[in-house]
C-alpha positions as CSV (number, residue, x, y, z in Angstrom):
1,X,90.8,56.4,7.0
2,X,88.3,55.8,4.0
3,X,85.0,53.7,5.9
4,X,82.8,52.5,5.0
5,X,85.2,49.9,3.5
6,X,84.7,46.5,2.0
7,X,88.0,43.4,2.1
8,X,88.5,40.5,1.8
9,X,90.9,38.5,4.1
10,X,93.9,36.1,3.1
11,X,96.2,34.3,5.8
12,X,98.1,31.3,5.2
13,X,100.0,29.4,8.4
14,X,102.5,26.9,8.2
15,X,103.6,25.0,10.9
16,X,107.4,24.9,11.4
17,X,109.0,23.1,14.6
18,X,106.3,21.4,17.2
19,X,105.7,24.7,19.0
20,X,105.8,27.3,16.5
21,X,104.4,28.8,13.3
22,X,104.0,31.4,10.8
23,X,101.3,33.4,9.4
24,X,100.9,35.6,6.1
25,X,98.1,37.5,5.8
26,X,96.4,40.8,4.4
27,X,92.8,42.6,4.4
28,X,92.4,44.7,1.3
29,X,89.5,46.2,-0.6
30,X,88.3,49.0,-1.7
31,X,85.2,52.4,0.1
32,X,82.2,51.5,-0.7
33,X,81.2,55.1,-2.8
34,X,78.8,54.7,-5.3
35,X,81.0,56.1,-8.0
36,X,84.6,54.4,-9.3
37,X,86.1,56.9,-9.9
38,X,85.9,58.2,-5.9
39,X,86.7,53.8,-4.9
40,X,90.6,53.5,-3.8
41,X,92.3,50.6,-2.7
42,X,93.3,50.3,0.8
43,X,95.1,47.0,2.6
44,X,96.5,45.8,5.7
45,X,99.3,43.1,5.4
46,X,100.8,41.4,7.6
47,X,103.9,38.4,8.9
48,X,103.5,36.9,12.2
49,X,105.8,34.4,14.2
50,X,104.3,32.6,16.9
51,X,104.8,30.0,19.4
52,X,102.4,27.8,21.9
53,X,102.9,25.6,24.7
54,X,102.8,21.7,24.6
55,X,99.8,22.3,26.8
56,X,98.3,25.1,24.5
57,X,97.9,27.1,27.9
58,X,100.3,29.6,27.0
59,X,100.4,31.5,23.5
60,X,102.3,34.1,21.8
61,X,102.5,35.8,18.3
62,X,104.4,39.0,16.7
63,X,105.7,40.1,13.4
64,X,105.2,42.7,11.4
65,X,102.7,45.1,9.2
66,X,102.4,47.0,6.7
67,X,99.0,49.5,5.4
68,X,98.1,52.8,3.9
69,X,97.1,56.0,5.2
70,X,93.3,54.9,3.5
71,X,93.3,51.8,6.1
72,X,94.9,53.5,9.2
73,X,94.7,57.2,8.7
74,X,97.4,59.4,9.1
75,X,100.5,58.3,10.5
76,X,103.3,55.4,9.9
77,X,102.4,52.9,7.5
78,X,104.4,49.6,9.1
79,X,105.1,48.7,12.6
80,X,104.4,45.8,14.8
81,X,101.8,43.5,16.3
82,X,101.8,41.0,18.7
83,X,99.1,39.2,20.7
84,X,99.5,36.6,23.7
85,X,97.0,34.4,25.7
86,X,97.5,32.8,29.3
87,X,94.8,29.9,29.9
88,X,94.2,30.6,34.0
89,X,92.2,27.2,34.1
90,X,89.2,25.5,31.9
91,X,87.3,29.0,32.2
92,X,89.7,32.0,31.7
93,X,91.9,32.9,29.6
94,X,94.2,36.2,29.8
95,X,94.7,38.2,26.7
96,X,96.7,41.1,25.1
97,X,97.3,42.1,21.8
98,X,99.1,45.4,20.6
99,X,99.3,46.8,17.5
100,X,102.1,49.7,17.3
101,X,101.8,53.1,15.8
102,X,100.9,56.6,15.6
103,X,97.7,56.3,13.7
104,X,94.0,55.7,14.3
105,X,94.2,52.1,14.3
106,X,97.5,51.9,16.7
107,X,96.1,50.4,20.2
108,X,97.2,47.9,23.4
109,X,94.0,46.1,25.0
110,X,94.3,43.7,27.3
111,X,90.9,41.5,29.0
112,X,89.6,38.4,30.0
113,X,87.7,35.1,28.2
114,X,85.6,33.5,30.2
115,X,84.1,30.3,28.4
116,X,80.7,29.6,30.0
117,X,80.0,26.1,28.5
């Protein structure tokens, strides 16, 4: 991937049925060299579908991405992402998100919130 890099970030959401949603995003920009003619364009860009809970307690999103080698490295250039969230009680929350791929960016994490007001 080209880093240091500088974007800017897009994402519209519209609201669909009561529970669910989509998002439309991307993150593009451009290295930071000195020089133009070494800049190159580079983006991220993404759809996502996701749905909640009346409650809010449960949450889930997925969809689709599409980048460049200059954002990601070497490997695919589209796949999928999805993220959830599990709110145990008024203090934790679960969460996972995964992000597919065979590039440097590709990853599945999964932790803990804990909100301490």
């Amino acid at each position: 991937p080209l880093y240091p890099i500088g974007v800017l970030t897009a994402q519209k959401r519209w609201n669909l049925k009561k529970n669910w949603h989509i998002n439309v995003g991307t993150q593009a920009g451009t290295n930071l060299y000195k020089t133009l003619r070494a800049k190159r364009f580079t983006h991220f860009t993404y759809a996502l579908a996701g749905y909640h809970t009346n409650n809010h307690k449960f949450k889930i999103i997925a969809g689709p991405y599409v980048t460049d080698s200059r954002f990601v490295g070497g490997g695919n250039a589209a796949g999928i992402q999805a993220g959830l969230e599990l709110q145990v009680n008024e203090k934790w929350i679960l969460m996972a998100d995964h992000i597919s791929g065979s590039h440097k960016n590709s990853v599945t994490v999964a932790g803990v919130t804990f909100n301490v007001s």
